[in-house]
C-alpha positions, 0 to 999 in steps of 0.5 A, spaced: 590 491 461 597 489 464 599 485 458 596 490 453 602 495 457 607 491 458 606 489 451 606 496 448 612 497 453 615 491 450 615 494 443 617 500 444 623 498 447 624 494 441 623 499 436 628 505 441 633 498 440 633 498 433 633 505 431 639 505 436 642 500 433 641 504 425 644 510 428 651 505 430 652 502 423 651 508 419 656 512 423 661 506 423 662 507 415 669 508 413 670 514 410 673 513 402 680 517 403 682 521 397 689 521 393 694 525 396 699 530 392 705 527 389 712 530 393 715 536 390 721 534 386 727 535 391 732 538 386 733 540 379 733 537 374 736 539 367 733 539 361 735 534 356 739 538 351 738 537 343 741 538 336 737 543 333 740 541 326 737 533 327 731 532 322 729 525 324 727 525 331 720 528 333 720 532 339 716 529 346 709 528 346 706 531 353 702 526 358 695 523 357 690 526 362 687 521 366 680 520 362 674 520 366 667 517 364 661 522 363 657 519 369 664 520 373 664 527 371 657 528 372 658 526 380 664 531 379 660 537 379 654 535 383 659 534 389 660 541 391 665 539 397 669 534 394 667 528 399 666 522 394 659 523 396 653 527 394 648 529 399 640 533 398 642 539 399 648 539 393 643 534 388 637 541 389 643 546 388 643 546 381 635 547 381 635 553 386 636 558 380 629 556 376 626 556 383 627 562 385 625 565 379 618 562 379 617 564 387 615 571 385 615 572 393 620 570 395 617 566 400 621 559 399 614 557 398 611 555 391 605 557 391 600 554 385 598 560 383 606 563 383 606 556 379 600 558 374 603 565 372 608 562 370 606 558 365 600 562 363 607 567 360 610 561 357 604 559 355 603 566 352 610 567 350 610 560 345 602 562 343 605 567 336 598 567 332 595 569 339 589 563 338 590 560 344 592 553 341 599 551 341 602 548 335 608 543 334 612 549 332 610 553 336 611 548 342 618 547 339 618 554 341 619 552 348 624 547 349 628 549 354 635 552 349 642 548 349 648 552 349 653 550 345 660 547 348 666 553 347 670 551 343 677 550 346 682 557 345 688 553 345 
C-alpha cells in the first residue's frame, strides 16, 4: 500500500514540475518590438522652386506606400490592440454581431431552439412558392450578400 502512495505521490510530483516548467517557458517569449516613428524634421526646408514655363520636365511622382500581403492585411484587422498577436477573444470579435442576433434572450447561451427559429425564418424566407422545398434558386437566395468595395473618392 506504501508503494502505490508513494508512487501516486511521485507522479503528481512529476506532472505539478512539468506544468511549472510549461507556465516558465511560456513567460520567457521575447516580446516582438514594433517600429518606431521617424524623428520629426529639425528645421525647414524650402521647396525647390520651378520654371513654370519649362515643358519637358514632368512634375515629382509621390512615394509608394508599402505594399502588404492580403494574409498581412487579414491579421491587421483581426488584431484589435496592435501587439503582433491575435488572441480568442479578437478571433470571435468579429463573430459576436451574428451571435447576439440568434440569442433572442440575450442570455450569452445559444439554445437549440433559439437555433431553430432562426433557421425555420431563413427557411421560410427563401421558400417563394411556399411548398416547403427549396429549389437551387431559391437556395441561391440564401447566400449570405456581398457588398461592394467603395470606390475611392480621390
Amino acid at each position: 500500500m506504501g508503494r502505490l502512495l508513494a508512487g501516486g505521490m511521485a507522479a503528481l510530483l512529476l506532472v505539478a514540475g512539468g506544468l511549472f516548467w510549461w507556465q516558465g517557458r511560456a513567460d520567457n517569449a521575447p516580446v516582438p518590438q514594433l517600429a518606431s516613428a521617424p524623428p520629426p524634421p529639425t528645421e525647414v526646408e524650402a521647396l525647390p522652386e520651378g520654371d513654370p514655363d519649362a515643358v519637358g520636365e514632368a512634375p515629382p511622382m509621390p512615394g509608394e506606400a508599402s505594399p502588404q500581403s492580403r494574409e498581412e492585411k487579414r491579421f491587421a484587422r483581426y488584431d484589435r490592440n496592435r501587439d503582433g498577436f491575435i488572441t480568442r477573444v479578437e478571433m470571435m470579435g468579429s463573430r459576436t454581431k451574428a451571435f447576439k442576433a440568434l440569442d433572442k434572450d440575450g442570455d450569452n447561451l445559444l439554445s437549440f431552439e433559439e437555433w431553430a427559429v432562426a433557421t425555420s425564418d431563413r427557411f421560410g424566407a427563401a421558400d417563394a412558392n411556399r411548398d416547403g422545398k427549396l429549389t437551387p434558386e431559391e437556395f441561391a437566395a440564401t447566400a449570405p450578400k456581398r457588398t461592394a468595395k467603395p470606390k475611392c473618392k480621390c
